[in-house]
Residue frames as qw, qx, qy, qz and C-alpha x, y, z in Angstrom:
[[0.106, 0.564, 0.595, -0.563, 21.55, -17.89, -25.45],
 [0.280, 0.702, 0.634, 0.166, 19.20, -16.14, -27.62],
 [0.130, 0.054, 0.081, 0.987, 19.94, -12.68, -28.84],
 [0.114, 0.714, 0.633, -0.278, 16.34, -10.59, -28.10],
 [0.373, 0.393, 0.558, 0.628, 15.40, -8.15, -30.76],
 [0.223, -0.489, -0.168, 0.826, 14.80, -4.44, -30.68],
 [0.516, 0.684, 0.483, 0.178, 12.97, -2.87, -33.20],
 [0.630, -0.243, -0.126, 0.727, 14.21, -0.07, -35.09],
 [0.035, -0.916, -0.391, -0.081, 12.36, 2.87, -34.25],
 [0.283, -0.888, 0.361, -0.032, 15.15, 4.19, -32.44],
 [0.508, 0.619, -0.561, 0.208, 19.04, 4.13, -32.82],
 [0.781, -0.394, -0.342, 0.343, 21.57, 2.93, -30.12],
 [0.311, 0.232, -0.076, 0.919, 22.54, 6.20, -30.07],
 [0.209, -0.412, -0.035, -0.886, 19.61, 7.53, -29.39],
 [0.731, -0.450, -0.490, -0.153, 18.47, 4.91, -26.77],
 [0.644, -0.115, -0.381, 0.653, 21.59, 5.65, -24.98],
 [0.210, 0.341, -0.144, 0.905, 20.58, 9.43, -24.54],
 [0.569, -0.483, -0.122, -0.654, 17.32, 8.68, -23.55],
 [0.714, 0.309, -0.424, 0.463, 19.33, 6.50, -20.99],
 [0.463, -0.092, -0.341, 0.813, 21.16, 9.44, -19.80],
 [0.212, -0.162, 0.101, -0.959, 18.39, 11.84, -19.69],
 [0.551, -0.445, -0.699, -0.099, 16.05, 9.73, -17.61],
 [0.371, -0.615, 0.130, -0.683, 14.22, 10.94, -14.90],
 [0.718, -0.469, 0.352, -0.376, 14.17, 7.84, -12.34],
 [0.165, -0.447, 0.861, 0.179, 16.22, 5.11, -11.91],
 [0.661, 0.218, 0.717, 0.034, 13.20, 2.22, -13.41],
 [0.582, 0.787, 0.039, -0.201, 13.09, 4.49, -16.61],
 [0.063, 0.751, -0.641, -0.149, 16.83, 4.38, -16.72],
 [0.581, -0.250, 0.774, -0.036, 16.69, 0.93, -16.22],
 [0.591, 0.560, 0.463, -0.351, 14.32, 0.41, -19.26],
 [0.489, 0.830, -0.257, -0.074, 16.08, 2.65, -21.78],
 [0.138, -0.685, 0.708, 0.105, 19.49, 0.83, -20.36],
 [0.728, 0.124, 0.675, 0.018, 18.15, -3.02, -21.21],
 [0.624, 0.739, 0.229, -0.111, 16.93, -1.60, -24.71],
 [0.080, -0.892, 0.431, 0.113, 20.44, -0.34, -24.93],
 [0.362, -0.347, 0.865, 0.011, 22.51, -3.76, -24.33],
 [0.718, 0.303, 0.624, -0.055, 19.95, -5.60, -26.43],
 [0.452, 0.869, 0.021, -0.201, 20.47, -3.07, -29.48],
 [0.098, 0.845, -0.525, -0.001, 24.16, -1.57, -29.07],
 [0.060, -0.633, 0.771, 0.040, 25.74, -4.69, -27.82],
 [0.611, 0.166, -0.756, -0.163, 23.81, -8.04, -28.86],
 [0.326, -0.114, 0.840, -0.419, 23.27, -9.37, -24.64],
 [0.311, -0.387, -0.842, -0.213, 20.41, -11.90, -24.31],
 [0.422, -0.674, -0.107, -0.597, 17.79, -11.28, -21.88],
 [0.833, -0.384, -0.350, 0.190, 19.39, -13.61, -19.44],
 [0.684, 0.061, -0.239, 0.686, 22.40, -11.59, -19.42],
 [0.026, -0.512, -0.307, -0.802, 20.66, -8.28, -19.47],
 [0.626, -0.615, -0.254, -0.406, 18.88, -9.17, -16.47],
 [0.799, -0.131, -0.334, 0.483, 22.20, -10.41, -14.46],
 [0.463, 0.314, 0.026, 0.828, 23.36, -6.78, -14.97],
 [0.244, -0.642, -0.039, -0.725, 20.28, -4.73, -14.19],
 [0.157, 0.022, 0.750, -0.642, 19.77, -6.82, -11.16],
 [0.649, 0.074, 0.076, -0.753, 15.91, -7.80, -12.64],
 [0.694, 0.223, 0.649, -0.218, 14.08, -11.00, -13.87],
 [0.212, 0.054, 0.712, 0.667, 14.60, -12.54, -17.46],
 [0.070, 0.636, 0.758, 0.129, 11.22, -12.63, -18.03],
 [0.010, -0.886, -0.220, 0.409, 10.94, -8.50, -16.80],
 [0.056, -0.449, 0.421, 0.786, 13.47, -7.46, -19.73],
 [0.123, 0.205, 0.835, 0.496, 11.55, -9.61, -22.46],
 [0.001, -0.844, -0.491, 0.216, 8.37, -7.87, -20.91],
 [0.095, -0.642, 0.169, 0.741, 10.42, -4.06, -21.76],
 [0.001, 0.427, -0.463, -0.776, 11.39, -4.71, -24.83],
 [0.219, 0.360, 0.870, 0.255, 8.29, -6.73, -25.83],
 [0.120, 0.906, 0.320, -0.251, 6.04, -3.09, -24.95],
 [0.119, -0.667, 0.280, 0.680, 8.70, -1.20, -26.67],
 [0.010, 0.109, -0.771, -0.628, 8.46, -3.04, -30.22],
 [0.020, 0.504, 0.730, 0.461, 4.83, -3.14, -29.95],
 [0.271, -0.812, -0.427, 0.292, 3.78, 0.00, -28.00],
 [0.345, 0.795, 0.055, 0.495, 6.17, 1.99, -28.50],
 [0.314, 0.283, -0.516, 0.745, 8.52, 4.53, -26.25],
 [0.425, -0.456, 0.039, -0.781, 5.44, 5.39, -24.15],
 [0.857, -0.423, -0.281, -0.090, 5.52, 1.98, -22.26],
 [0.598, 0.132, -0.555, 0.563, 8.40, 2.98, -20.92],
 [0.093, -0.342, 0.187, -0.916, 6.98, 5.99, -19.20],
 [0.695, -0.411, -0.136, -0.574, 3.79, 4.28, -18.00],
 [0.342, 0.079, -0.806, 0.477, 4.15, 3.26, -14.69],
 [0.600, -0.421, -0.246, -0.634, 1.16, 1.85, -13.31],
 [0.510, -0.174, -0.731, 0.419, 2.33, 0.53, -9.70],
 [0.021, 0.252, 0.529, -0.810, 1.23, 1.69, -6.06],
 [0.385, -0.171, -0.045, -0.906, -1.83, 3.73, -5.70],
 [0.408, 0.191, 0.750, -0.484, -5.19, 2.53, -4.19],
 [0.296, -0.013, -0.729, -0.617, -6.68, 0.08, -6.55],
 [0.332, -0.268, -0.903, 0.049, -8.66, -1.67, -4.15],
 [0.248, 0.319, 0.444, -0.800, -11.06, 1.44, -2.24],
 [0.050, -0.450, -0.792, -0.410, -14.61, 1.51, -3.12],
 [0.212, -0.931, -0.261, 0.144, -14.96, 4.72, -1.23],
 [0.345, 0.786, -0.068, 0.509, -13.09, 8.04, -1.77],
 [0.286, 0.256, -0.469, 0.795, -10.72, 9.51, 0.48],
 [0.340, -0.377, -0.172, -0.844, -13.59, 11.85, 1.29],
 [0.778, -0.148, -0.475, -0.384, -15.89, 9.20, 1.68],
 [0.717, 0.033, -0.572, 0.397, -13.32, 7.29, 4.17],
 [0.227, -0.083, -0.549, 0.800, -12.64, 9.90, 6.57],
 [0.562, -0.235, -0.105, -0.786, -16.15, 11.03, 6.71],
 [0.845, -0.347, -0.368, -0.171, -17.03, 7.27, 8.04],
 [0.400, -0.033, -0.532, 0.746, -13.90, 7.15, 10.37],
 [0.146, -0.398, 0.067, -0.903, -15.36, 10.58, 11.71],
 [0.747, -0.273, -0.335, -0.506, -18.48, 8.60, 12.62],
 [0.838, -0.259, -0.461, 0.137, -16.74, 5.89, 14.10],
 [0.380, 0.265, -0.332, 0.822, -14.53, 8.65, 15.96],
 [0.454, -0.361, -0.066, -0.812, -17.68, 9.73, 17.50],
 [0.835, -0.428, -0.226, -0.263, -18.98, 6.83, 18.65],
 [0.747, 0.026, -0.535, 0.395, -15.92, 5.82, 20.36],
 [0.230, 0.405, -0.256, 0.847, -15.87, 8.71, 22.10],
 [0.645, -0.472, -0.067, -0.597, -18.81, 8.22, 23.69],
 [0.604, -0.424, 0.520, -0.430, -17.38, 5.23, 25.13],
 [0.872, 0.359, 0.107, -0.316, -18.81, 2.79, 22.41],
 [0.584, -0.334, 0.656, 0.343, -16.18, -0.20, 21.77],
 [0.512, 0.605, -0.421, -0.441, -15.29, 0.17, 17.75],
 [0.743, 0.008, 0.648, 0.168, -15.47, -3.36, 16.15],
 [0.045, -0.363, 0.529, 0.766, -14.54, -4.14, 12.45],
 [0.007, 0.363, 0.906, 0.216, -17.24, -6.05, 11.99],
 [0.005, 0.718, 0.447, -0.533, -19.40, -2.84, 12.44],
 [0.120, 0.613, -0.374, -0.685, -17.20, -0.57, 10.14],
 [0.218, 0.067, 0.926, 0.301, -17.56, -4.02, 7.72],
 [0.237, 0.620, 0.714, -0.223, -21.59, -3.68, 8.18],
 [0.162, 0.873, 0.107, -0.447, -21.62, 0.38, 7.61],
 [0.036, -0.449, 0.607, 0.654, -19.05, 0.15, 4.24],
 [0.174, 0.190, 0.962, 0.096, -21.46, -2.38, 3.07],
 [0.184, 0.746, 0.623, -0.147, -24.50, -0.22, 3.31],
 [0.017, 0.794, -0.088, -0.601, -22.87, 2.64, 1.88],
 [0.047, -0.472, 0.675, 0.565, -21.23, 0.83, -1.06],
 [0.807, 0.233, 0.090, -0.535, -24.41, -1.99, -1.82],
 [0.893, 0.269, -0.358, 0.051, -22.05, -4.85, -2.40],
 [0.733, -0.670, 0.051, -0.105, -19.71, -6.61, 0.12],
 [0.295, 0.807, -0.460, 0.221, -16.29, -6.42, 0.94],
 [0.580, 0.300, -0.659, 0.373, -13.17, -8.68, 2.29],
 [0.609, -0.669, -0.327, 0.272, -12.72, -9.20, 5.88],
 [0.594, -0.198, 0.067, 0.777, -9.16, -7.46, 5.47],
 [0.350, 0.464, 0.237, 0.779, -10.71, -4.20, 4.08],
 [0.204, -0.970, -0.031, -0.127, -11.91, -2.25, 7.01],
 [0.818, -0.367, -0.013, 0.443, -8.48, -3.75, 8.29],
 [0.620, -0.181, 0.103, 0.756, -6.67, -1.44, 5.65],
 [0.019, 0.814, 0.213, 0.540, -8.86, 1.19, 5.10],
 [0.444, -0.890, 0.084, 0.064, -8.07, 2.38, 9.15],
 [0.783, -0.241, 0.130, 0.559, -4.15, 1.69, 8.16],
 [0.448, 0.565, 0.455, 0.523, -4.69, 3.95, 5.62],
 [0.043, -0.760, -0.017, -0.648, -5.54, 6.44, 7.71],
 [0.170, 0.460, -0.614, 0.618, -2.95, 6.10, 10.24],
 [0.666, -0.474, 0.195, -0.542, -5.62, 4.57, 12.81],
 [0.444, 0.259, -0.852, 0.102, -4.17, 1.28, 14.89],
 [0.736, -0.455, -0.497, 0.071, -5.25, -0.66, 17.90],
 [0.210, -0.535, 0.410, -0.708, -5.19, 1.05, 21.28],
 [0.444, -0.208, -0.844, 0.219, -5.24, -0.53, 24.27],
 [0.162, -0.805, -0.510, -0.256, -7.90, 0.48, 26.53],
 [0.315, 0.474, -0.335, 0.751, -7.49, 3.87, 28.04],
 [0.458, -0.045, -0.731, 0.503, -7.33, 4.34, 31.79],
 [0.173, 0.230, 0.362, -0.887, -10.17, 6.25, 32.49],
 [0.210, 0.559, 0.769, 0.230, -13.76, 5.36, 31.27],
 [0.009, 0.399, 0.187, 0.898, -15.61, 8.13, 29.88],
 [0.574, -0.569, -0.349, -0.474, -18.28, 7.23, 32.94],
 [0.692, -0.256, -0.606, 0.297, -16.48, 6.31, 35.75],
 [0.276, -0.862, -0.041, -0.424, -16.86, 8.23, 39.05],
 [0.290, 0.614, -0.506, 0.532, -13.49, 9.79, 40.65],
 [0.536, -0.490, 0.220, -0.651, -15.60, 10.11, 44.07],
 [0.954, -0.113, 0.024, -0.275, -16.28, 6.61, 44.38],
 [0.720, 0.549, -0.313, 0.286, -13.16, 5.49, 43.54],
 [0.119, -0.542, 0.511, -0.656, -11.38, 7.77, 46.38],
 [0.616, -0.462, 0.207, -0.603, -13.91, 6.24, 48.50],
 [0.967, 0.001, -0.255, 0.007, -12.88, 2.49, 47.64],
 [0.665, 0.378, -0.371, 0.527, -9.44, 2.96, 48.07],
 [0.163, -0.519, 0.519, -0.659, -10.06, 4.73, 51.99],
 [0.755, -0.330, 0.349, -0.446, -12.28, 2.28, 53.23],
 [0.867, 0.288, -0.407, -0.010, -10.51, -1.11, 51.66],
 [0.817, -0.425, 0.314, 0.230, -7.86, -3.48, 53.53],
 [0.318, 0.835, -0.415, -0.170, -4.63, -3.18, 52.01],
 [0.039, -0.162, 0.977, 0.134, -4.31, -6.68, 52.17],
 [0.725, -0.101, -0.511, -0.450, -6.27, -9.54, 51.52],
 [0.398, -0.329, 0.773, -0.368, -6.69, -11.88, 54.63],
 [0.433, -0.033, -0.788, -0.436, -7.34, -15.32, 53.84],
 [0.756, -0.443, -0.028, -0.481, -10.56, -16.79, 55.61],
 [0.258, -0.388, 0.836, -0.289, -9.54, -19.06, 58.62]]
């Protein structure tokens, strides 16, 4: 197998400390590949058996490290919300809205919230994004709740004295 190359900005001494004075285990990981490729000669196949990653993710490390430099180890550009086209802000301000109308009574569709992100943002969006803007903010399907906001108690009472408590079938 190919030996993978390491430039030499840095020692194997001095990868190994940065190593052991890493702040999370993917940085450790990082500074430990650069390590084994330097100090002891591994390939990337082997390198990757060890960390527990993909060949192809160590040759990525140590390809930003010989042309980037130690800062690609540090940048870690995963998670966060790449994909809103409204601020936080923005978001729970329209929830609010739609928290309103529901209260009244008013069945919340997504195809609504779809419509009203649309006019707020002037370009259209995914089916699946009101879907995970309300995950976002912890909202989920409810089944309806046992009391309309209109229904009348009175009436009710009144069905339930003057009804049969069976059903007779017609002769």
């Amino acid at each position: 197998m190919n030996r993978i190359h390491v430039n030499d900005t840095m020692t194997a001494d001095e990868l190994k400390l940065r190593m052991c004075n890493s702040k999370d285990i993917q940085e450790h990981n990082r500074w430990q590949a650069l390590y084994m490729a330097k100090a002891k000669g591994l390939s990337a196949q082997e390198i990757a058996d060890i960390i527990g990653v993909s060949k192809y993710t160590v040759n990525k490390w140590v390809y930003n490290f010989n042309h980037i430099g130690e800062e690609s180890i540090f940048s870690h550009n995963r998670g966060c919300n790449r994909t809103s086209f409204l601020s936080w802000q923005e978001e729970e301000e329209l929830l609010s809205e739609i928290g309103k109308q529901a209260e009244k009574g008013l069945l919340v569709v997504v195809k609504t919230i779809k419509a009203e992100i649309e006019a707020r943002i002037g370009r259209t969006v995914s089916k699946d994004y009101p879907y995970d803007l309300l995950h976002r903010h912890g909202w989920r399907r409810v089944v309806p709740r046992p009391k309309h906001p209109q229904q009348d108690a009175e009436a009710q009472e009144d069905f339930k004295k003057n009804s049969r408590n069976t059903w007779q079938p017609p002769c």
